[in-house]
C-alpha positions as CSV (number, residue, x, y, z in Angstrom):
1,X,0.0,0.0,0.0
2,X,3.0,2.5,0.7
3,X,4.3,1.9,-2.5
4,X,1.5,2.6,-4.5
5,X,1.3,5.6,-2.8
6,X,4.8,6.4,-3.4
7,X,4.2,5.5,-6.6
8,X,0.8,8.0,-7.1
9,X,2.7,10.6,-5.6
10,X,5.7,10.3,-7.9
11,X,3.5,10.8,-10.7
12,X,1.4,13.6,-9.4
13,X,4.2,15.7,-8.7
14,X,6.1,14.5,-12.1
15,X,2.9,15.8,-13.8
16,X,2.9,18.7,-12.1
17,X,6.1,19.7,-12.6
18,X,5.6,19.8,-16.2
19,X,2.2,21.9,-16.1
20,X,4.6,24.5,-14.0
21,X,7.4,23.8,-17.1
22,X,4.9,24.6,-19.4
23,X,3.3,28.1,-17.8
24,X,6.7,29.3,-17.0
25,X,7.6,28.7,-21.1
26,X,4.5,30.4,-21.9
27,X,5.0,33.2,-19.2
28,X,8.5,34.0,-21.0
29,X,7.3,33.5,-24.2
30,X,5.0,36.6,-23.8
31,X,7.4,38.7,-21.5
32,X,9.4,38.9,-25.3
33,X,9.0,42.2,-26.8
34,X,10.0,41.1,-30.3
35,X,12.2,44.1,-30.4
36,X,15.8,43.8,-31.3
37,X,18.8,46.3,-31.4
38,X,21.7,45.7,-34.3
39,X,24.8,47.0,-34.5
40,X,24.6,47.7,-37.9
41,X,22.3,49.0,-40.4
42,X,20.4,46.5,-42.3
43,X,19.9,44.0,-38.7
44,X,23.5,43.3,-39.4
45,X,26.4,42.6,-36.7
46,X,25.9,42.0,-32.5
47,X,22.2,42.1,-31.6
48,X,20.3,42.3,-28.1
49,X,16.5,41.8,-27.7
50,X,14.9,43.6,-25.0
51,X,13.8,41.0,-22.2
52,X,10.4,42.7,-21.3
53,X,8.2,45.6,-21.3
54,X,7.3,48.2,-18.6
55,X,11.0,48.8,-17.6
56,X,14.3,50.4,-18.6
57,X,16.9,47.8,-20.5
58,X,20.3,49.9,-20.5
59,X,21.8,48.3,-24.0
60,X,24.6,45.7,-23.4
61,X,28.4,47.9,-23.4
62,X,29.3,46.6,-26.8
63,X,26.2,48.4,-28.3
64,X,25.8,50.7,-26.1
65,X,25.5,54.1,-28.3
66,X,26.7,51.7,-31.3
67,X,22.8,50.2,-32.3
68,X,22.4,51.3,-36.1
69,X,19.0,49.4,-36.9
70,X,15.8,47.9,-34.7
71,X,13.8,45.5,-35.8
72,X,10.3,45.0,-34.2
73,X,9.1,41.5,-34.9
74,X,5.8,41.2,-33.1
75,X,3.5,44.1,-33.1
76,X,1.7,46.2,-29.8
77,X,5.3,47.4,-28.6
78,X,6.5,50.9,-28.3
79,X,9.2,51.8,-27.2
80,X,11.2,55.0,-26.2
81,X,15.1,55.5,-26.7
82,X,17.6,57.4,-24.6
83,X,21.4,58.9,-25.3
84,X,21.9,57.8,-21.5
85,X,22.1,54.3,-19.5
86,X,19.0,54.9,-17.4
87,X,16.2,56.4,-19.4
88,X,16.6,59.7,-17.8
89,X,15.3,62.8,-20.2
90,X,15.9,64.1,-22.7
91,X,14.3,61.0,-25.2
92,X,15.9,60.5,-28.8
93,X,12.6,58.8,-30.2
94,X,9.7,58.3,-28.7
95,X,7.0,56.3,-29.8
96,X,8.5,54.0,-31.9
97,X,6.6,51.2,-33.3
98,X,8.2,49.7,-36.3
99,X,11.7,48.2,-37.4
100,X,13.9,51.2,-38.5
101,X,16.7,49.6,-40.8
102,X,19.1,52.1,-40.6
103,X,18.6,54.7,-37.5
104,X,20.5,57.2,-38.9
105,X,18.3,58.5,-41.3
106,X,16.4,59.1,-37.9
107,X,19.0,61.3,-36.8
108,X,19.9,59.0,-33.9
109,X,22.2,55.9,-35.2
110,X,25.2,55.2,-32.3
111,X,23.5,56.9,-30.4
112,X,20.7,54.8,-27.9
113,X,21.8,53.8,-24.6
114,X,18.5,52.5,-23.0
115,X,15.3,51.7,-24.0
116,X,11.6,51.6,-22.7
117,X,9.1,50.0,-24.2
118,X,5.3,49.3,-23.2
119,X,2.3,47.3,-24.5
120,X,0.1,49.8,-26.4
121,X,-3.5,48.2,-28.3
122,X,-4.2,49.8,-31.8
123,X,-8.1,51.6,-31.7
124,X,-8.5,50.9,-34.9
């Protein structure tokens, strides 16, 4: 009798385990913003994705005021960029919402330091 209920446990808490696997995955999956910094015009050269939304991602030292393109693969993100590490004011952009292959023509490539983005639904 103990060992079958050893045995029921084991499985309960196997099976459980994976049902917490599984919403974790799915919790991460839609923390991604989709939005992702490049070196280089053109989504060329070292890249970093911003983790979530509703916070301030300083960019990584190698690309830190280096970024020269974004590329927004998922839609219902904007995001704000900064010259500085912490989001502080004065913003370079704000309100961006789509991939920008070369940032200079914005006036801003090498120069983003951080970003904040947000969750925004279209009215239309």
């Amino acid at each position: 009798m103990q060992l079958l209920n050893l045995l029921f446990l084991a499985v309960a808490s196997a099976a459980s385990a994976e049902t917490v696997a599984a919403e974790n995955a799915s919790d991460a999956q839609a923390a991604t913003t989709g939005v992702v910094f490049y070196e280089h015009i053109h989504f060329r050269g070292f890249s970093y994705e911003i983790p979530s939304t509703g916070r301030c991602w300083p960019l990584p030292e190698n690309l830190r005021q280096e970024v020269s393109s974004v590329r927004f693969r998922s839609g219902g993100v904007s995001c704000a960029l900064y010259k500085n590490n912490f989001c502080f004011p004065p913003v370079l952009y704000a309100g961006l919402r789509e991939s920008v292959s070369d940032l200079h023509i914005l006036g801003i490539g090498d120069e983003v330091g951080s970003v904040y983005c947000g969750l925004y639904q279209d009215d239309e």
